[in-house]
N, C-alpha and C positions, 0 to 999 in steps of 0.2 A: 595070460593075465585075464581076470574074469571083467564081467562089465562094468561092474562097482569102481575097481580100478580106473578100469580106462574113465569112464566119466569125469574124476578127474581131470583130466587134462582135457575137458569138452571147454573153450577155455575163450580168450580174448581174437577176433577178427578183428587185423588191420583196417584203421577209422575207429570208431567211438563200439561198433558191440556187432554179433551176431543179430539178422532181423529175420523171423522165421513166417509165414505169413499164412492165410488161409486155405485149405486142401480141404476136396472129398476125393472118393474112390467107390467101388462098386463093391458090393459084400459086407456091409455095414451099415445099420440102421444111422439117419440122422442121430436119434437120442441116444445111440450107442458110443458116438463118436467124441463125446467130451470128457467120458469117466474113462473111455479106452485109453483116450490121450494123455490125461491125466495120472494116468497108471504109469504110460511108457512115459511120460516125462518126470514124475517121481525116480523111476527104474536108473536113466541116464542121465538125467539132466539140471535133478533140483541141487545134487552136493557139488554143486558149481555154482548155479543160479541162482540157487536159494530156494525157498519150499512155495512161495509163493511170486516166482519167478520175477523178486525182487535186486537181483545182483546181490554180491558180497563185493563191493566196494574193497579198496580198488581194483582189484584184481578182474572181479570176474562181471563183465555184465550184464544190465538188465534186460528182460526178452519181454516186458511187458509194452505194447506198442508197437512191436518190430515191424509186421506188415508193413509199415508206412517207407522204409527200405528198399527190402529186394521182390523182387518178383517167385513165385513160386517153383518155376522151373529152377533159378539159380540157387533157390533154400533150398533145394534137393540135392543139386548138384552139391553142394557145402558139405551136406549132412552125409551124402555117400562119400565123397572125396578128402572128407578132411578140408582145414588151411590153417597153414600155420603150427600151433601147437595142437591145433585141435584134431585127433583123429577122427577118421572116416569111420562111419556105420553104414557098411553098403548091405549088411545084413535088414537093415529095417525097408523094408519095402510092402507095398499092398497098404492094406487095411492099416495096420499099424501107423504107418506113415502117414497116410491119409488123418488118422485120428491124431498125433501127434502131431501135426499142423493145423488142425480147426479148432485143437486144444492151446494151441500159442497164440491164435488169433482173436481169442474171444479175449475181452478186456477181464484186466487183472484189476489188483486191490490200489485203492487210492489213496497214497502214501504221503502228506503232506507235513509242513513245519521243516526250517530249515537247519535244527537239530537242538539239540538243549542247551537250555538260558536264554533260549530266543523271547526277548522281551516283546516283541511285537511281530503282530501275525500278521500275514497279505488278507485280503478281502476283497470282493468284489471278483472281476476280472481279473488281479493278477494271484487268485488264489487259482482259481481253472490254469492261470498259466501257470505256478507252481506244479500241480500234479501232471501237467505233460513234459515240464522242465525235469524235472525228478526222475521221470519215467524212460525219456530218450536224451539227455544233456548231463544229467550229475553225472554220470561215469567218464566223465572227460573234464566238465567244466567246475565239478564238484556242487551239490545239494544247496550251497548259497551260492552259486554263481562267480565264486570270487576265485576259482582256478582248482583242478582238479591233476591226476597224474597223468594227463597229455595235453588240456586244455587250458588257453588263458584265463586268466581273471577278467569275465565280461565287465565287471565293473567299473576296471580303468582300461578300457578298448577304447581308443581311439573312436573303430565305426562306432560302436554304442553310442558313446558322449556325443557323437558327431551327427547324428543320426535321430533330427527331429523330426520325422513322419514314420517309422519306421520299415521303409520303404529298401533300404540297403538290409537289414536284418532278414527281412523275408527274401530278399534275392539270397544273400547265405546259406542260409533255412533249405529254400527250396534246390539249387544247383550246388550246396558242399563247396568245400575247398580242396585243391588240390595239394596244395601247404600252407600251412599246416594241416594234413589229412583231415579232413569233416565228410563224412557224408552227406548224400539229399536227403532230406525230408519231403514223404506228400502229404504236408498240412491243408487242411480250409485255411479261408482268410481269417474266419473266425476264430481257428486256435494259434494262426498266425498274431494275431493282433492280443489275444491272452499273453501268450511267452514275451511277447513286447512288453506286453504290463507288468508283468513277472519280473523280466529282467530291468527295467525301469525302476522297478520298487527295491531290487536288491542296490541300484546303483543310489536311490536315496538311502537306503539299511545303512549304506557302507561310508555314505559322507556323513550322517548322523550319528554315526558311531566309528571314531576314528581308532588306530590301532589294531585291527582286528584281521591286517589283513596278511596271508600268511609270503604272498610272494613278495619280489623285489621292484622297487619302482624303476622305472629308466632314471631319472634324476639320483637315486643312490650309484648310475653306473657313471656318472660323469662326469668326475674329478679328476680325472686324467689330462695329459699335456699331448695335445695332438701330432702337434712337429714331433716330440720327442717318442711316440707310437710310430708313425709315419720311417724317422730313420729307424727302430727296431726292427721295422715290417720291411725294410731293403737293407739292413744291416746284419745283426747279431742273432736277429731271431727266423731269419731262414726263409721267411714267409715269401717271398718273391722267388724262390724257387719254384715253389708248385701254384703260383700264384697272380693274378694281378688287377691291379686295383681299376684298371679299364676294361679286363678283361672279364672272370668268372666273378669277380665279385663287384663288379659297375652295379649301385643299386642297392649292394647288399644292404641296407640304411633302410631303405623304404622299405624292406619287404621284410626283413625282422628287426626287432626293437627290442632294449632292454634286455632282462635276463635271458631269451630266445638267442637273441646273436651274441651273445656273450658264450652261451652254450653250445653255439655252432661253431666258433669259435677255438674253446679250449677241445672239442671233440665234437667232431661233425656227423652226430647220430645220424645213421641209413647210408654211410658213405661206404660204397662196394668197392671189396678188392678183386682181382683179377686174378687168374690162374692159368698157369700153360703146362700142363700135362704131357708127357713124351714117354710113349708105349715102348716095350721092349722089340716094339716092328720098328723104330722109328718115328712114328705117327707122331704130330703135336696137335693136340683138342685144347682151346684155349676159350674159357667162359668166366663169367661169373662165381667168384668162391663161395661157396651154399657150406660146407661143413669141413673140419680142419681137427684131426687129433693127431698122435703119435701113430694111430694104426692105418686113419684113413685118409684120404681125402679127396674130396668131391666139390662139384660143379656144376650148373646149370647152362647149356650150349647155348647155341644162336637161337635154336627153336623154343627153349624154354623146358629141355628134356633135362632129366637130373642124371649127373654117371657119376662115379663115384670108382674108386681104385686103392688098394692095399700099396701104402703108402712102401712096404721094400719090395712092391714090381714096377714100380715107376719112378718117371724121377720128374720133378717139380719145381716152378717157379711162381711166387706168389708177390703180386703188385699190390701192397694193400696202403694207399698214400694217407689214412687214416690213422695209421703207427704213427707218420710224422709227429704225428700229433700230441701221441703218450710219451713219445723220446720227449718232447718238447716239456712235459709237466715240470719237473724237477729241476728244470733250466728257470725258468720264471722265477722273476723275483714281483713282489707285491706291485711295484710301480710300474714292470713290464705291464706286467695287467692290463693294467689303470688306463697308460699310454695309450697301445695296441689297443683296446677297445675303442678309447677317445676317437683314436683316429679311424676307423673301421667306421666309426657310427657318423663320420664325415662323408662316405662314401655313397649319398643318395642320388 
């Protein structure tokens, strides 16, 4: 597969985007090192990126900003090692690489407006917060702020509305979430307190112009009959099997809301099934199930190594309690829903 190919798949890092950050090397003039970079990132990087390492939304994101992420050593280690969908280029080393990260690091094009028929534009301070909002947040929270394909709608966040000094948003900001994945940001206070402006002026955009918004509100999920959720979830719909309301889910209420635990819910994205593997010695290897076809399948151990086995010289058992979940679809009826949520969302 040539390189054109593979770039392709140079593609989305778990959290909000790949951050690639400042490098020199030895063997290359400073003034050599931006047109160098800019070659090798044309070469691999822009039919992903985009040509002005503005992300192609959603899918792929944006690298203008990254620095503010990871550390140099760990953008290497990325870039040699692959993660995720993204293969490794352990090929690019020396000069190359070097130019290729002083090439990501130097500031990109300022991309502002939060897309067309926008009647009205930010100014001031929350226009600076727009162009850094744009730059490291649209690929999760989306370009007006109102929900993106991993990220909520900052507009009706709880912290946001909640959050008059914006003093909770910069803890966000700077320490990530661990769930909903976010990364840190290392902003100044000064572009800390723009994105505040920013995201402030989206949350007025969004009460002065009603309707426009594309997710679900928590009060659209709460028509349901809690008692009558409540005996589903220890009755007919199984849930106290793998389940329990003082147990893994005490809480569950406070820590997602709305169409999030509704989603966690009917299939519980990132829930990992289990695998025991038994060699034709005897041997049982029992990890994390990493890949599953008709010819293979494979597993990541206790150490975090990947093995992997032709599925007719071994034989296999697979705990995946996330199936429950798809058996479960077709069983629901509309007021299961309703209920079952009702009562779920009692659970704080």
């Amino acid at each position: 597969m040539d390189r054109n190919r593979l770039a392709w798949w140079f593609s989305t890092v778990v959290g909000c985007g790949l951050a690639l950050s400042c490098a020199s090397g030895p063997g290359i003039a400073a003034q050599q090192i931006p047109i160098a970079g800019a070659q090798s990132y044309a070469k691999n990087c822009a039919i992903c990126h985009g040509d002005g390492r503005e992300g192609i939304l959603p899918a792929f994101p944006p690298l203008v900003g990254i620095k503010r992420q990871m550390s140099d050593d760990k953008l290497t280690t990325i870039i040699h090692d692959g993660k995720g969908r993204m293969p490794g280029f352990p090929q690019m080393q020396g000069a190359e690489l070097a130019a290729l990260l002083q090439y990501l690091g130097t500031a990109g094009p300022v991309v502002t407006g939060t897309g067309a028929g926008k009647k009205t534009e930010a100014s001031g301070q929350a226009a600076v917060g727009e162009a850094l909002f744009h730059q490291n947040c649209a690929f999760c929270h989306g370009r007006d702020a109102m929900g993106g394909e991993t990220g909520p709608d900052l507009t009706q966040s709880k912290l946001v509305l909640g959050d008059k000094t914006g003093e909770r948003i910069a803890q966000i900001v700077h320490e990530g979430k661990v769930e909903p994945k976010m990364p840190s940001f290392n902003f100044s206070s000064e572009e800390i307190a723009s994105l505040v402006a920013f995201i402030r002026w989206r949350v007025k955009m969004a009460a002065e112009h009603p309707g426009g918004r594309r997710g679900v509100s928590v009060a659209d999920l709460q028509t349901g009959d809690a008692e009558k959720g409540k005996a589903y979830f220890n009755g007919a719909g199984g849930c106290a099997k793998c389940h329990s309301a003082t147990g893994d889910l005490a809480g569950v209420a406070s820590r997602f809301q709305g169409l999030q635990l509704e989603e966690r819910m009917l299939y519980p994205r990132g829930a990992r099934g289990r695998v025991t593997v038994t060699l034709p010695s005897g041997e049982k290897i029992t990890g994390i199930l990493a890949y599953q076809n008709e010819f293979t399948i494979g597993l990541r151990d206790a150490q975090g190594t990947y093995r992997s086995w032709r599925t007719d010289r071994v034989t296999f058992a697979v705990d995946a309690p996330a199936e429950a979940h798809v058996e479960q679809f077709p069983k629901y009826t509309d007021d299961d829903v309703h209920n079952l949520m009702a009562y779920l969302q009692t659970l704080k």
